[in-house]
N, CA, C and O atoms as a DFTB+ gen file, in Angstrom:
680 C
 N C O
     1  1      33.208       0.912       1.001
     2  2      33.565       1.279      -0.356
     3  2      32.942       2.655      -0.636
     4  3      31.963       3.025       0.012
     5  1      33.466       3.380      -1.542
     6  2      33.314       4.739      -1.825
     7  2      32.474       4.519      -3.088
     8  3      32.458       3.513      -3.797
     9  1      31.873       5.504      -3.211
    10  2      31.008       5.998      -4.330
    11  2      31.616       5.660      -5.356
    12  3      31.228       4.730      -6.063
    13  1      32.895       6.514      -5.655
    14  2      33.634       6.290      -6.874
    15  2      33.844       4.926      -7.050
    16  3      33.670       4.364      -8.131
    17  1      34.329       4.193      -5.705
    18  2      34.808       2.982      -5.679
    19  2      33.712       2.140      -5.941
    20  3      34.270       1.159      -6.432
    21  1      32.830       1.967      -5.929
    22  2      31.384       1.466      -6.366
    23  2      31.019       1.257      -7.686
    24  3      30.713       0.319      -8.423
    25  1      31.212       2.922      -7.741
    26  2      31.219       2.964      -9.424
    27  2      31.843       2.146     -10.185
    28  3      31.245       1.430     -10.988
    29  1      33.706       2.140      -9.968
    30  2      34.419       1.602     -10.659
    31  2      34.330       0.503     -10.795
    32  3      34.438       0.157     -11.972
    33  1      34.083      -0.716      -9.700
    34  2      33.432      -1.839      -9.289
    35  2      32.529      -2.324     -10.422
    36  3      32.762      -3.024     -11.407
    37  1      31.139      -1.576      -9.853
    38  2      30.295      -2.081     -10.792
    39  2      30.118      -2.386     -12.059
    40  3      29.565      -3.259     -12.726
    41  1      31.258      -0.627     -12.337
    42  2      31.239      -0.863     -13.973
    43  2      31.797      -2.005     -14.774
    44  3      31.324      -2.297     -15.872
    45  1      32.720      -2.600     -14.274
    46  2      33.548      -3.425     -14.650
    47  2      32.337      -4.702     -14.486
    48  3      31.677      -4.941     -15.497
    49  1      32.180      -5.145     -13.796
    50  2      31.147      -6.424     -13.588
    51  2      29.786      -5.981     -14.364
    52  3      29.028      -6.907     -14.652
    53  1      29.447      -4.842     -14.684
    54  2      28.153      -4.700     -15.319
    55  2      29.039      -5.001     -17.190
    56  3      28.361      -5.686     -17.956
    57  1      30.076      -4.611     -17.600
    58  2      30.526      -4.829     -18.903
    59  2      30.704      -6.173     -18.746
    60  3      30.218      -6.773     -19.704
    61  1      31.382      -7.162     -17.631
    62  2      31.423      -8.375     -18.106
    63  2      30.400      -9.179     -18.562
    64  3      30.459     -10.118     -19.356
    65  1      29.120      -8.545     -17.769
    66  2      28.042      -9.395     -18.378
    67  2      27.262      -9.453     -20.022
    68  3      26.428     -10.169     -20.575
    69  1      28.079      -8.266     -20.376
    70  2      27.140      -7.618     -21.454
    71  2      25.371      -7.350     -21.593
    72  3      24.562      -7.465     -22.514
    73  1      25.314      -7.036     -20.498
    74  2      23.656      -6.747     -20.257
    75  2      24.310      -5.118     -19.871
    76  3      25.399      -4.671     -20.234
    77  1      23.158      -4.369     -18.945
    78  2      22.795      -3.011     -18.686
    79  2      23.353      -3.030     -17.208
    80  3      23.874      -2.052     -16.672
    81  1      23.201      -4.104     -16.694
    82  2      22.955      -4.134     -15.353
    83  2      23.612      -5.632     -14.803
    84  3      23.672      -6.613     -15.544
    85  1      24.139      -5.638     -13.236
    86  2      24.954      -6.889     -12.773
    87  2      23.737      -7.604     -11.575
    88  3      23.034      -7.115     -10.691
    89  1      23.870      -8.455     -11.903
    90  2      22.429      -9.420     -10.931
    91  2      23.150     -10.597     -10.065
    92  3      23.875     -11.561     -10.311
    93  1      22.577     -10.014      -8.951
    94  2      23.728     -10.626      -7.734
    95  2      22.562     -11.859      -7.105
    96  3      21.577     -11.727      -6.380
    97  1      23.217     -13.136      -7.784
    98  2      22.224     -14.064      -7.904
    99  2      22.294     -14.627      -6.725
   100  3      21.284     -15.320      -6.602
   101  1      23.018     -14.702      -5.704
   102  2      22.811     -15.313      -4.613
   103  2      21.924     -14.438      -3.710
   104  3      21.817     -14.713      -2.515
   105  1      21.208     -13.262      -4.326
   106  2      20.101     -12.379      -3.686
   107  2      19.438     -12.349      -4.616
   108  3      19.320     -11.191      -5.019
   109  1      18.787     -13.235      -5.343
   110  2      17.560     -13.186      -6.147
   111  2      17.516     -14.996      -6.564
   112  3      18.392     -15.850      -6.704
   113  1      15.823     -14.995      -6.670
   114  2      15.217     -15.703      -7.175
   115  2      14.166     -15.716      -8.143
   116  3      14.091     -14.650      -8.755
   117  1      13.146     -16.774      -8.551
   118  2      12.436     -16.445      -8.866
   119  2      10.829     -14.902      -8.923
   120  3      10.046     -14.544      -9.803
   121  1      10.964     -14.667      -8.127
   122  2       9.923     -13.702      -7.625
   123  2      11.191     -12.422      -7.252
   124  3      10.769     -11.312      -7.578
   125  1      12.199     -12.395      -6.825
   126  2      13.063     -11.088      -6.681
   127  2      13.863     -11.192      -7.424
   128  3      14.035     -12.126      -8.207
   129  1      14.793      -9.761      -7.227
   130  2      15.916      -9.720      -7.896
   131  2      16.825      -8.692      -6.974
   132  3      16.319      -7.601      -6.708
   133  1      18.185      -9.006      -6.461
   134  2      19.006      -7.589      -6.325
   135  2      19.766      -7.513      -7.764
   136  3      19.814      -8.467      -8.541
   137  1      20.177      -6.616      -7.934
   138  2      20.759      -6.042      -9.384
   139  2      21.356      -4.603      -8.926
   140  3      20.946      -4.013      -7.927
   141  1      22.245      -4.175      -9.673
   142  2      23.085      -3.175      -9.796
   143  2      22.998      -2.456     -11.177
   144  3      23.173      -3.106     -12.208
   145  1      22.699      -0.969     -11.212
   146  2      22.987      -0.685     -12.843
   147  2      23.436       0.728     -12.298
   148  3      23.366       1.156     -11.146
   149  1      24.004       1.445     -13.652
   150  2      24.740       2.758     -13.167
   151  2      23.833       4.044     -14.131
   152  3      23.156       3.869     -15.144
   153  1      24.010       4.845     -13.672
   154  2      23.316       6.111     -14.044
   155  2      23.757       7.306     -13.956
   156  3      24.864       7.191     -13.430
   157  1      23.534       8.489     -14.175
   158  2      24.289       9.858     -14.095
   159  2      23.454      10.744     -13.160
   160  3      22.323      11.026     -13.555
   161  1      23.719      11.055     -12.384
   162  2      23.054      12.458     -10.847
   163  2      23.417      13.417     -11.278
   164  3      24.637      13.280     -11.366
   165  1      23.105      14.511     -11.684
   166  2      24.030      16.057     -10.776
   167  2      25.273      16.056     -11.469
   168  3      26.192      16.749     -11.033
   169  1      25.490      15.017     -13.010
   170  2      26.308      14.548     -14.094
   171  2      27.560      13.933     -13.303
   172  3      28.608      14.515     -13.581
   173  1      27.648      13.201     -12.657
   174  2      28.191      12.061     -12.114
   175  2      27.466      10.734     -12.212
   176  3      26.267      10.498     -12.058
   177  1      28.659       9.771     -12.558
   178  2      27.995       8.205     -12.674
   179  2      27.461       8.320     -10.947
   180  3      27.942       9.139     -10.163
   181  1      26.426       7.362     -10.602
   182  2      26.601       6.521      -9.366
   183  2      25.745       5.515      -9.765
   184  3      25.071       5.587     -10.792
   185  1      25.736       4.240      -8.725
   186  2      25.419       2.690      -8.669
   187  2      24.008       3.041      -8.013
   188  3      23.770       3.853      -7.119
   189  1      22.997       2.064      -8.822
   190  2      21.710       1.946      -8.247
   191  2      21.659       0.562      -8.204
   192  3      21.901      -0.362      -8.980
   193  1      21.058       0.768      -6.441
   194  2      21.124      -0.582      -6.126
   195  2      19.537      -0.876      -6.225
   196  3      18.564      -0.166      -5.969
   197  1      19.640      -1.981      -6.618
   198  2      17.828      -2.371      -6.856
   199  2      16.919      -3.447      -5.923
   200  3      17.399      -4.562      -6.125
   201  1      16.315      -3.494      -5.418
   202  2      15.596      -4.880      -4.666
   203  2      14.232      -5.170      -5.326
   204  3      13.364      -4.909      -4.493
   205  1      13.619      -5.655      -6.620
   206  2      12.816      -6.183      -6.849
   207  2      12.003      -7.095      -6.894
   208  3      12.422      -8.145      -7.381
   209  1      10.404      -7.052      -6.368
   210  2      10.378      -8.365      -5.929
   211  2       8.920      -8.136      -7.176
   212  3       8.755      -7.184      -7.939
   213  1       8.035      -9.382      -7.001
   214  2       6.784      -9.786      -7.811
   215  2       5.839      -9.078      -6.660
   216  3       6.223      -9.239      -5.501
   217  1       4.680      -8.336      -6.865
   218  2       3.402      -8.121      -5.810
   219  2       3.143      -9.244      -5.313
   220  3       2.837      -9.088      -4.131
   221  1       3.110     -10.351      -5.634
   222  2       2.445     -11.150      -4.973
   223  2       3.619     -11.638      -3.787
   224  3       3.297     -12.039      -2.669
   225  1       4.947     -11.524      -4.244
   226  2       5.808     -12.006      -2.695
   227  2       5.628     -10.788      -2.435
   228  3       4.415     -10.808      -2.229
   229  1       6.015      -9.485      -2.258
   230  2       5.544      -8.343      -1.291
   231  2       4.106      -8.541      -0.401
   232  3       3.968      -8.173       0.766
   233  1       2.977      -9.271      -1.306
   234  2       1.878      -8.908      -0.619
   235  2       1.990     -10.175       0.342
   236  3       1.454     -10.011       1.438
   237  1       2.726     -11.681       0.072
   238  2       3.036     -12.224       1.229
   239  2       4.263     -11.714       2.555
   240  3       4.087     -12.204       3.671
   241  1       4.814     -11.263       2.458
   242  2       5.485     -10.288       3.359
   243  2       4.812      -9.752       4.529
   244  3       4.780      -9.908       5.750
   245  1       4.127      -8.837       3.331
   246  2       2.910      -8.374       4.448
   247  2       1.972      -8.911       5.482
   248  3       1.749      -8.484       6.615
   249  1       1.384     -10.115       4.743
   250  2       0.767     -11.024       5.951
   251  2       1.548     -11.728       6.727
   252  3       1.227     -11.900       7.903
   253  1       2.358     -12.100       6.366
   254  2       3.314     -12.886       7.085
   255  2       3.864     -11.340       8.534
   256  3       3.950     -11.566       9.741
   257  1       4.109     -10.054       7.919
   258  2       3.886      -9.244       9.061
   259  2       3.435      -9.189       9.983
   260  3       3.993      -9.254      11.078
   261  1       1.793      -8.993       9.653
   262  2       0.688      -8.700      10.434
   263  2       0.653     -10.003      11.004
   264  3       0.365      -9.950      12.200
   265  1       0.830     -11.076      10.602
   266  2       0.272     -12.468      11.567
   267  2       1.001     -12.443      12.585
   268  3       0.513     -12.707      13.684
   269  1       2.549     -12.067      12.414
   270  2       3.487     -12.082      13.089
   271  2       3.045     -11.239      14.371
   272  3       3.025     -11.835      15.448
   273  1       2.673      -9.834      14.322
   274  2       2.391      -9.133      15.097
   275  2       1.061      -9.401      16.319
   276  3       0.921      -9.062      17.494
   277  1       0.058     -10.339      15.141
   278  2      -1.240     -10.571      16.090
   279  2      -0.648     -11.872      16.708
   280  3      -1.471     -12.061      17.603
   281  1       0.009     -12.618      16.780
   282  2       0.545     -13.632      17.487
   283  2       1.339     -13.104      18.275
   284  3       1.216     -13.556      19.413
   285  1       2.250     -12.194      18.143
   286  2       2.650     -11.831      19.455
   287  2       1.831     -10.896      20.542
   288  3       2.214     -10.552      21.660
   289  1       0.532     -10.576      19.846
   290  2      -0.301      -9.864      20.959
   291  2      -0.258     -11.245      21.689
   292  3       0.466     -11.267      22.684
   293  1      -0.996     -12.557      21.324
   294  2      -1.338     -13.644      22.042
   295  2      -0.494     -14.710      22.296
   296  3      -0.801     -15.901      22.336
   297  1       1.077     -13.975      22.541
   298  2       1.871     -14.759      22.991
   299  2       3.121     -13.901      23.284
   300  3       3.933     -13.710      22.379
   301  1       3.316     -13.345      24.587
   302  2       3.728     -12.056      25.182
   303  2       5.584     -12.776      24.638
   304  3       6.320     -12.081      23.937
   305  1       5.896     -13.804      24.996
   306  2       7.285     -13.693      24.974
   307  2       7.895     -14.252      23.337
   308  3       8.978     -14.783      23.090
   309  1       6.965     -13.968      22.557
   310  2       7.200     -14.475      21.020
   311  2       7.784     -13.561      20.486
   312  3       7.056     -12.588      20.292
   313  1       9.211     -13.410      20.027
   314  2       9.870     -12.677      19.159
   315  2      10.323     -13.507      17.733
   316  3      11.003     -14.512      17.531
   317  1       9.519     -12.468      16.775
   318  2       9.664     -13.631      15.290
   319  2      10.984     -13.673      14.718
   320  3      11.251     -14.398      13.760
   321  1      12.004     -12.743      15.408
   322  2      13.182     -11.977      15.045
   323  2      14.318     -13.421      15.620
   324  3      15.292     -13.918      15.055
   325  1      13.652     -13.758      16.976
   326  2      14.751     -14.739      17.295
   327  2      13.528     -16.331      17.462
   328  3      13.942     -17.486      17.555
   329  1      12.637     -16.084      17.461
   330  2      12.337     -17.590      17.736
   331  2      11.799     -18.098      16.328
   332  3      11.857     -19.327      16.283
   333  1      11.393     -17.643      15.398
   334  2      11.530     -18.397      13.871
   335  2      11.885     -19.419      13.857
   336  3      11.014     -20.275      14.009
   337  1      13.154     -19.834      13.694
   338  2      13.549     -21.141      13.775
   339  2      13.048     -22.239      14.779
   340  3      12.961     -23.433      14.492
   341  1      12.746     -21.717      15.923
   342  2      12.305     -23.070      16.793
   343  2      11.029     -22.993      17.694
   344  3      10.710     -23.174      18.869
   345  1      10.328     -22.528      16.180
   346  2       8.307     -21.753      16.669
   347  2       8.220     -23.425      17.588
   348  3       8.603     -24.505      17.137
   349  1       7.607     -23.167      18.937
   350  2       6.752     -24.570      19.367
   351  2       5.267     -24.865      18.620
   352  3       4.741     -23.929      18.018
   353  1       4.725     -25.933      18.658
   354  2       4.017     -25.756      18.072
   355  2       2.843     -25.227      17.790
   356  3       2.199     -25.461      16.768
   357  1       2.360     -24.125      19.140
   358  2       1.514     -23.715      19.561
   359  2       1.392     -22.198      18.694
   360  3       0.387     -21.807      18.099
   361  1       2.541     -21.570      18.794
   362  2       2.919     -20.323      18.156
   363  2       2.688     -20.495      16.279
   364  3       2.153     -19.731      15.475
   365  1       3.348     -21.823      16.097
   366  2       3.079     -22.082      14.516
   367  2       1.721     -22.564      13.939
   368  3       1.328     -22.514      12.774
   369  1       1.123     -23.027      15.012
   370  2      -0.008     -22.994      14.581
   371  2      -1.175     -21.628      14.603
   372  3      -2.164     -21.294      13.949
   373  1      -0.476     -21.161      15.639
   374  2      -1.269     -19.601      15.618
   375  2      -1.386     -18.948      13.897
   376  3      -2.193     -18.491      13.088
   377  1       0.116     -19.315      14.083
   378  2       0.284     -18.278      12.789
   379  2      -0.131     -18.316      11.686
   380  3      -0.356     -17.332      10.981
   381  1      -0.332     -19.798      11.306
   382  2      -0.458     -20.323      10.188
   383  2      -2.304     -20.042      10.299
   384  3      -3.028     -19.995       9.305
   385  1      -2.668     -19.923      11.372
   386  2      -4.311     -19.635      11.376
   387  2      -4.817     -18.291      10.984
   388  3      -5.813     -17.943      10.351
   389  1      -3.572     -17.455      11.698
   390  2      -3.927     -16.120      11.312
   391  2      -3.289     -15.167       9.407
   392  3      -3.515     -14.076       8.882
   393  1      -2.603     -16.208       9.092
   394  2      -2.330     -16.013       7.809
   395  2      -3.646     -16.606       7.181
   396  3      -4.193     -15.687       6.572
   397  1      -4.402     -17.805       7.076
   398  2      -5.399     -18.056       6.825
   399  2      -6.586     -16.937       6.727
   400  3      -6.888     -16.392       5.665
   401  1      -6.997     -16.761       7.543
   402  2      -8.040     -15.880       8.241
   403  2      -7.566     -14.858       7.116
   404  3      -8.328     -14.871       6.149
   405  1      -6.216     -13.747       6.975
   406  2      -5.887     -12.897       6.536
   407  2      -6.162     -13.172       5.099
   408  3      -6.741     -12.342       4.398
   409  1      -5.686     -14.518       4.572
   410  2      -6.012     -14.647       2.902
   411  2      -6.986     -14.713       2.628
   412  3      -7.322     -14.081       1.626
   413  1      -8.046     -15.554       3.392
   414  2      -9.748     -15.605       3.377
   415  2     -10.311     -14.427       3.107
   416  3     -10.862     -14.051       2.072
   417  1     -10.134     -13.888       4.095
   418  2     -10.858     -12.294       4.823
   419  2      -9.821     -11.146       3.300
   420  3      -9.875      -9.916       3.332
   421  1      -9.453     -11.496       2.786
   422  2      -8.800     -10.557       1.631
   423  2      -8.458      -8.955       2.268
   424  3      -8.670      -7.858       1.753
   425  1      -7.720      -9.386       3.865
   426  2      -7.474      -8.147       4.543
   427  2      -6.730      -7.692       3.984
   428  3      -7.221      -6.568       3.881
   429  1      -5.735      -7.647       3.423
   430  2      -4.305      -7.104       2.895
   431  2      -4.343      -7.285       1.161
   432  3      -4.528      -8.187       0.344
   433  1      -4.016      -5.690       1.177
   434  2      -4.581      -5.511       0.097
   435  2      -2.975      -4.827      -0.654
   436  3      -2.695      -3.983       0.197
   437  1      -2.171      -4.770      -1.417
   438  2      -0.918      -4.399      -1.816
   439  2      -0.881      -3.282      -3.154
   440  3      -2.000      -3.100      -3.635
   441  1       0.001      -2.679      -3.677
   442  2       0.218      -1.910      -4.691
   443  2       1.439      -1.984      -5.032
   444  3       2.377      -1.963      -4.235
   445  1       1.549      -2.094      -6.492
   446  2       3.190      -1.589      -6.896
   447  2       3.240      -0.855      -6.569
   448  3       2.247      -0.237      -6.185
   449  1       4.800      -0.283      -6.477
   450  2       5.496       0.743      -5.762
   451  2       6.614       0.838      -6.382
   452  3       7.002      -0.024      -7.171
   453  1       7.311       1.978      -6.077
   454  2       9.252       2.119      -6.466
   455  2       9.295       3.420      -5.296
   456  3       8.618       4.448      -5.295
   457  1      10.417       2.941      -4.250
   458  2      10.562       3.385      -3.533
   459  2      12.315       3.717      -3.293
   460  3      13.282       2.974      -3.128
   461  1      12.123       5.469      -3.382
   462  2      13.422       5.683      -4.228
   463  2      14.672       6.274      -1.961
   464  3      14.449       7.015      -1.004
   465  1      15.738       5.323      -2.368
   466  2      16.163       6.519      -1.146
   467  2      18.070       6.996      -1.680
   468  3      19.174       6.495      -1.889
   469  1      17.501       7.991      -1.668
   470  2      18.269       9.180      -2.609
   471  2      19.486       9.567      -1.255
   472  3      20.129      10.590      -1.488
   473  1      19.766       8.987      -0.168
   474  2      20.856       9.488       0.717
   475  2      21.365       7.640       0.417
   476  3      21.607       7.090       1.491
   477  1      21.464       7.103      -0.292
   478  2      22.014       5.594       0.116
   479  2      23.370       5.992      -0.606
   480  3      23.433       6.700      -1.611
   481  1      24.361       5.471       0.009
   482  2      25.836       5.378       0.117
   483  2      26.645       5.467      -1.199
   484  3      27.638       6.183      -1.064
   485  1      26.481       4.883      -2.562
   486  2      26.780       4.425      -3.443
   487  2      25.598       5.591      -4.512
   488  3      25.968       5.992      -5.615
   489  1      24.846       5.797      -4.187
   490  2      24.353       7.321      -5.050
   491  2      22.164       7.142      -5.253
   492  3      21.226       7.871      -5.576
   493  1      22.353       5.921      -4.874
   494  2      20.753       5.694      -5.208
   495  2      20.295       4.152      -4.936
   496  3      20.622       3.311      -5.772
   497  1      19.584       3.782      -3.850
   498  2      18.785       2.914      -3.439
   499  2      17.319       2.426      -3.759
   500  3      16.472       3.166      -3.258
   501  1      16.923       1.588      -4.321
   502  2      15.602       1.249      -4.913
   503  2      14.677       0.082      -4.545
   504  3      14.641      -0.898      -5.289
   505  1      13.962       0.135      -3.490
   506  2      13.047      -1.308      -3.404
   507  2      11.365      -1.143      -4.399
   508  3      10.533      -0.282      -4.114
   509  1      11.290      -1.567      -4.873
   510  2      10.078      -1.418      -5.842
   511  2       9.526      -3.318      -5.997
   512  3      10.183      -4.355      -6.095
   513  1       8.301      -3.082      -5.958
   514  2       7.360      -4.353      -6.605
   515  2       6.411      -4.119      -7.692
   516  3       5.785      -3.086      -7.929
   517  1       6.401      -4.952      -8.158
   518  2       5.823      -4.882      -9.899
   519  2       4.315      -6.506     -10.111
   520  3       4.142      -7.708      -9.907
   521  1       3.815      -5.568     -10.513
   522  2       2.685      -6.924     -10.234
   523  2       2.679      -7.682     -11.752
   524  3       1.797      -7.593     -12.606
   525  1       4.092      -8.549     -11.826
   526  2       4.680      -9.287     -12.630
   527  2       4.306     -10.811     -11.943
   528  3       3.739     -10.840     -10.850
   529  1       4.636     -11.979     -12.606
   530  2       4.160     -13.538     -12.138
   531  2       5.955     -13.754     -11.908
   532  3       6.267     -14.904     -11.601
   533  1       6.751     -13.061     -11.996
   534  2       8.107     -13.494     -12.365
   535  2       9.310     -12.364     -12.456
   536  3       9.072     -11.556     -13.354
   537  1       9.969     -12.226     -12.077
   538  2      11.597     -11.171     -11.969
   539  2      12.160     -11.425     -13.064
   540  3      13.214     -11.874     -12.615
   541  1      12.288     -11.493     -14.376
   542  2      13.144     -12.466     -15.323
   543  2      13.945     -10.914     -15.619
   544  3      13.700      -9.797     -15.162
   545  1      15.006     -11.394     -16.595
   546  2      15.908     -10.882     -16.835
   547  2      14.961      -9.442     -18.157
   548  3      14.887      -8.230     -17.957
   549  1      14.627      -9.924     -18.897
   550  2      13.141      -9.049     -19.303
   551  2      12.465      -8.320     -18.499
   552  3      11.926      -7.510     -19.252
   553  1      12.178      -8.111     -17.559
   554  2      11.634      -7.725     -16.263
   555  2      12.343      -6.769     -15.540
   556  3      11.874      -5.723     -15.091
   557  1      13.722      -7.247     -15.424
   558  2      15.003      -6.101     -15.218
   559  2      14.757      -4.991     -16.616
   560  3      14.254      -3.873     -16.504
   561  1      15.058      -5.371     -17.423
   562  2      16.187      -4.471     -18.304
   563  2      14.442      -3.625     -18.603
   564  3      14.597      -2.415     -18.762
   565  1      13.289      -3.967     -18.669
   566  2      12.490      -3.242     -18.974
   567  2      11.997      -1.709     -17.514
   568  3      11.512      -0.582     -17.615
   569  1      12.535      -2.659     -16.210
   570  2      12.389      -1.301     -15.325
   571  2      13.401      -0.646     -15.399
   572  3      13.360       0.579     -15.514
   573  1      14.727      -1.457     -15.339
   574  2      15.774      -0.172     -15.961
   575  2      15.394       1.101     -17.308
   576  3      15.587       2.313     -17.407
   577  1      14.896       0.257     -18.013
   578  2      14.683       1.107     -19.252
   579  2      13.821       2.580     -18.933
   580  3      14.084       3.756     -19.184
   581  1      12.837       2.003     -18.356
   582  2      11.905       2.472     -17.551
   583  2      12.193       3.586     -16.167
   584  3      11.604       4.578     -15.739
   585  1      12.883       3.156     -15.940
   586  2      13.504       4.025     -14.975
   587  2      14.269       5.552     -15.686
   588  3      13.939       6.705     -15.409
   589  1      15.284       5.145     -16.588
   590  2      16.063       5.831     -17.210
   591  2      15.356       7.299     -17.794
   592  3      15.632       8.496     -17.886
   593  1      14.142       6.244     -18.150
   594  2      13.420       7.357     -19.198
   595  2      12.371       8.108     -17.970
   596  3      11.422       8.820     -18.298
   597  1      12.557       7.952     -17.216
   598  2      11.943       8.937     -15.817
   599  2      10.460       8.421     -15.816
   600  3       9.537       9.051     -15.300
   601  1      10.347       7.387     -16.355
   602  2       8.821       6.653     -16.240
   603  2       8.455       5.564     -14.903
   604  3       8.333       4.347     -15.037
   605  1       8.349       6.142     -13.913
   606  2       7.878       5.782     -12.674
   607  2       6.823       5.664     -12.197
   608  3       6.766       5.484     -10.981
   609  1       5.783       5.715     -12.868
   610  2       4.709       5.593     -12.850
   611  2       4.547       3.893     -12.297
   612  3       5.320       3.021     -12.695
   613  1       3.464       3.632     -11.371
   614  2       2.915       2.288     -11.115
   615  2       1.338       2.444     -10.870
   616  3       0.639       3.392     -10.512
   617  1       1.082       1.153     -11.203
   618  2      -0.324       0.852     -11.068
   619  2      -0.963       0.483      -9.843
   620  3      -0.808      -0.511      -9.132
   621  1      -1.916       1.749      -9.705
   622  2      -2.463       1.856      -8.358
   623  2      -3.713       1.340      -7.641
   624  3      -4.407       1.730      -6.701
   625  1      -3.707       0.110      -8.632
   626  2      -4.927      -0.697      -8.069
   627  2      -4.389      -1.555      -7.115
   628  3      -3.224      -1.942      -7.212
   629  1      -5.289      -1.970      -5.992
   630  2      -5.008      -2.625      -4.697
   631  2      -5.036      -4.492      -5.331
   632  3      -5.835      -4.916      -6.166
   633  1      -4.242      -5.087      -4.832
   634  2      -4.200      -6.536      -5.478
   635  2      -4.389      -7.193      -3.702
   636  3      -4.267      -6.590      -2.636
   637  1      -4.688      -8.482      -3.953
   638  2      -4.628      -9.192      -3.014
   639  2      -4.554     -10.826      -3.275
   640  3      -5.515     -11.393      -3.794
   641  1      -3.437     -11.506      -2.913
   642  2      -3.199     -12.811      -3.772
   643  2      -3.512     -13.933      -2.293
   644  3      -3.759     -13.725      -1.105
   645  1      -3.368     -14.937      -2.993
   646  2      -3.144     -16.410      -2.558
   647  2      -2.073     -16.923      -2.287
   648  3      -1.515     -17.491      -3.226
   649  1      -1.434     -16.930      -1.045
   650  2       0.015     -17.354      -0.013
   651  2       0.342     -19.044      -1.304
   652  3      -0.266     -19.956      -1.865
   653  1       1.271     -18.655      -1.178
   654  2       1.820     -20.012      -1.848
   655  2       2.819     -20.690      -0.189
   656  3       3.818     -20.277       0.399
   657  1       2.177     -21.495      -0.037
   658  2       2.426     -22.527       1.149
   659  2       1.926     -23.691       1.751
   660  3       0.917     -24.229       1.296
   661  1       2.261     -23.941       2.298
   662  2       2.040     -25.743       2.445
   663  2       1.197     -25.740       3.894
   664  3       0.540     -26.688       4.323
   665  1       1.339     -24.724       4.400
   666  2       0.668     -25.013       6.248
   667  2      -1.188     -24.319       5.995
   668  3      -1.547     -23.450       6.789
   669  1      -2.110     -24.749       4.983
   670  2      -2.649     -24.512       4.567
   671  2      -3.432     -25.791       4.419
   672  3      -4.645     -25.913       4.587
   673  1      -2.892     -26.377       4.208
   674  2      -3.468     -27.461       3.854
   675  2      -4.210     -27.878       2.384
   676  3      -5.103     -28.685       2.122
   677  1      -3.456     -26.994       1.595
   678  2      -4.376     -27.235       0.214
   679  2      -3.306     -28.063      -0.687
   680  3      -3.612     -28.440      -1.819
């Protein structure tokens, strides 16, 4: 699809909702959101695509990264890309030790962010995290707002949370 064609797209599904912006709910949940809203460049509309998540799922991401990576130091033929689904139990228990260790040890440490990429197809690409408890629809229309008004600013203190999961044992 073309830029224009994007545009035209969106616009139409962003008026049906009567909000600012179209929220593509089978890519969001509680803690994210994808969303669509439109804006003017260089005085042309284009579509900003959004990926918002809560700091605290970004900052699980992250460990869930790094565990990933120190388990495959100590397990040469572990790819998390294809064996995920059918970890033995040796590998899942690795992991789940070294996510431990990582939440304990308060190694990983996260920041909001808005991370802009200005060559994406449709006119403007956006992954940003917000150290919110929740993505709500309030949550949208206030970074849109926010956005609009060229207020990009985030808060640059380092956070570090508590994995919400069950292989923990708590």
């Amino acid at each position: 699809m073309t830029r224009e064609e994007a545009v035209d797209v969106y616009s139409k599904k962003i008026r049906a909702t009567g909000r600012e912006y179209w929220l593509d709910e089978q890519e969001s949940g509680e803690e994210y959101a994808h969303f669509y809203f439109l804006l003017n460049r260089d005085g042309k509309p284009i579509v900003a695509d959004i990926m918002l998540y809560t700091l605290r799922l970004h900052h699980e991401s992250e460990v869930l990264e790094i565990a990933e990576a120190r388990v495959a130091e100590k397990f040469p033929g572990y790819d998390p890309d294809k064996s995920e689904p059918d970890l033995d139990a040796q590998v899942a228990e690795a992991l789940a030790e070294v996510m431990v260790e990582l939440q304990e040890e308060e190694e990983v440490k996260v920041q909001e962010f808005i991370e802009e990429d200005l060559e994406h197809e449709w006119g403007l690409g956006i992954d940003a995290a917000l150290n919110v408890p929740v993505i709500s629809p309030t949550q949208i229309q206030r970074f849109i707002d926010r956005y609009r008004a060229a207020d990009t600013r985030t808060d640059p203190d380092l956070y570090s949370f508590q994995i919400k999961s069950d292989f923990s044992g708590e």
